[in-house]
C-alpha positions in Angstrom: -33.1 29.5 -35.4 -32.7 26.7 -32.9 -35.0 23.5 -32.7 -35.1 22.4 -29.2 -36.2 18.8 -29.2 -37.1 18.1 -25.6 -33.8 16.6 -24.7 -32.5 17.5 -21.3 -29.1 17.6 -20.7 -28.5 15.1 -17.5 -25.7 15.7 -15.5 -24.2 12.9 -13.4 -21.7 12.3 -10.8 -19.7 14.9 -8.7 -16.7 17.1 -8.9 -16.2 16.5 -13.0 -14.2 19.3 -14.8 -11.6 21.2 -15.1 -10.9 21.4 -11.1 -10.2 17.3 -11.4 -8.6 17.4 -14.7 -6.2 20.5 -13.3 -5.4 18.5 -10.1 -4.5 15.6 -12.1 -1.9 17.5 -14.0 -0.8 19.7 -11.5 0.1 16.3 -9.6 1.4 14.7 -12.8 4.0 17.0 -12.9 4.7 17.6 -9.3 5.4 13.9 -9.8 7.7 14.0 -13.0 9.5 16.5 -11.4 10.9 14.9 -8.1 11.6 11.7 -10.4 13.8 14.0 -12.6 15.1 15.6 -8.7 15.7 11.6 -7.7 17.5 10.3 -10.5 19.9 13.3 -10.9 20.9 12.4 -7.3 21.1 8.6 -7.9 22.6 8.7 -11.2 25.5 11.2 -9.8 28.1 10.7 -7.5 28.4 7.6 -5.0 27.4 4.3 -6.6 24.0 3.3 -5.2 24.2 1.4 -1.6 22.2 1.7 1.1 24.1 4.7 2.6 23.8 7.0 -0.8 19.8 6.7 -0.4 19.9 7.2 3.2 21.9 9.9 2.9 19.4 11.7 0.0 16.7 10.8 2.4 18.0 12.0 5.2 18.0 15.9 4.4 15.0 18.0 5.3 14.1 19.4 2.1 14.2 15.8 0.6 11.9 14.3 3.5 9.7 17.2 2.5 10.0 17.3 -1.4 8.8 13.1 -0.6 5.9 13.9 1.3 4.5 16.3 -0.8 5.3 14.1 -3.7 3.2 11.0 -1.2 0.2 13.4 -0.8 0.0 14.3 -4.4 0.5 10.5 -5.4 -2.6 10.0 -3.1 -4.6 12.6 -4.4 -3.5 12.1 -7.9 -4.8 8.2 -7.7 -8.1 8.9 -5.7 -9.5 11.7 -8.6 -8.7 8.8 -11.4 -10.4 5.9 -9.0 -13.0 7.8 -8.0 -13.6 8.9 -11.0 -13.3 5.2 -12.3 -16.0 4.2 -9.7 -18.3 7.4 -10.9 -18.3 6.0 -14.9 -18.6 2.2 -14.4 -19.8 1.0 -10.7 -23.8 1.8 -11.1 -25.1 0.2 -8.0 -25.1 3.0 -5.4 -24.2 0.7 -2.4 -20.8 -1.2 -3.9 -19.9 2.5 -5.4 -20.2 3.9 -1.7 -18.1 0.7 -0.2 -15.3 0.8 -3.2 -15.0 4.7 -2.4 -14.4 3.7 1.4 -12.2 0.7 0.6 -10.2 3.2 -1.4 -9.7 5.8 0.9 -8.9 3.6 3.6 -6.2 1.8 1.3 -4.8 4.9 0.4 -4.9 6.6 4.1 -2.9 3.4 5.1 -0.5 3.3 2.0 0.1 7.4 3.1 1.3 6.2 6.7 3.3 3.4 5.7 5.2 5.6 3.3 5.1 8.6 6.1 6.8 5.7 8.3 9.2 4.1 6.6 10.5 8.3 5.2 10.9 9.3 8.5 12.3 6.4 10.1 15.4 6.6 7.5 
């Protein structure tokens, strides 16, 4: 027999679970992975100039292995940040502007990193 006490349970804060806590692993790895894809190409062959990582750059899949690796980097960092903001930053008002200051930071990080992969 269960005693209820009158205690509610109060749930705070959005998008907490196993959705956040699968996108941060699923990223995790996607990350690992193209560091493991990265040094096998820099650790073999050439010695490391300019050319060599112009010239792993420069293929298709790479540019596109890189961006995907970008967007998950992005999305990776704005769960934990957000999340961050969610637990500690009470006031509603500097919450809302730190979650705005973030995703502009991180919009503009994303094109600079676009920019300088494409322009290789």
């Amino acid at each position: 027999m269960s005693q209820n006490y009158g205690t509610k349970r109060v749930v705070t804060g959005a998008s907490y679970g196993l959705r956040d806590w699968l996108a941060q692993r699923i990223t995790a790895v996607l990350m690992a992975l193209y560091t493991v894809v990265l040094l096998v190409q820099v650790i073999f062959g050439e010695p490391v100039s300019y050319y060599k990582w112009a010239g792993i750059f420069s293929q298709q899949w790479m540019k596109f292995l890189t961006f995907v690796v970008i967007i998950s980097i992005l999305y990776h960092v704005w769960v934990g940040v957000r999340d961050i903001f969610m637990d500690y930053i009470k006031p509603v008002g500097i919450r809302l502007g730190l979650h705005v200051f973030a995703i502009v930071w991180l919009v503009g990080c994303a094109g600079w990193a676009i920019q300088v992969l494409w322009r290789l």
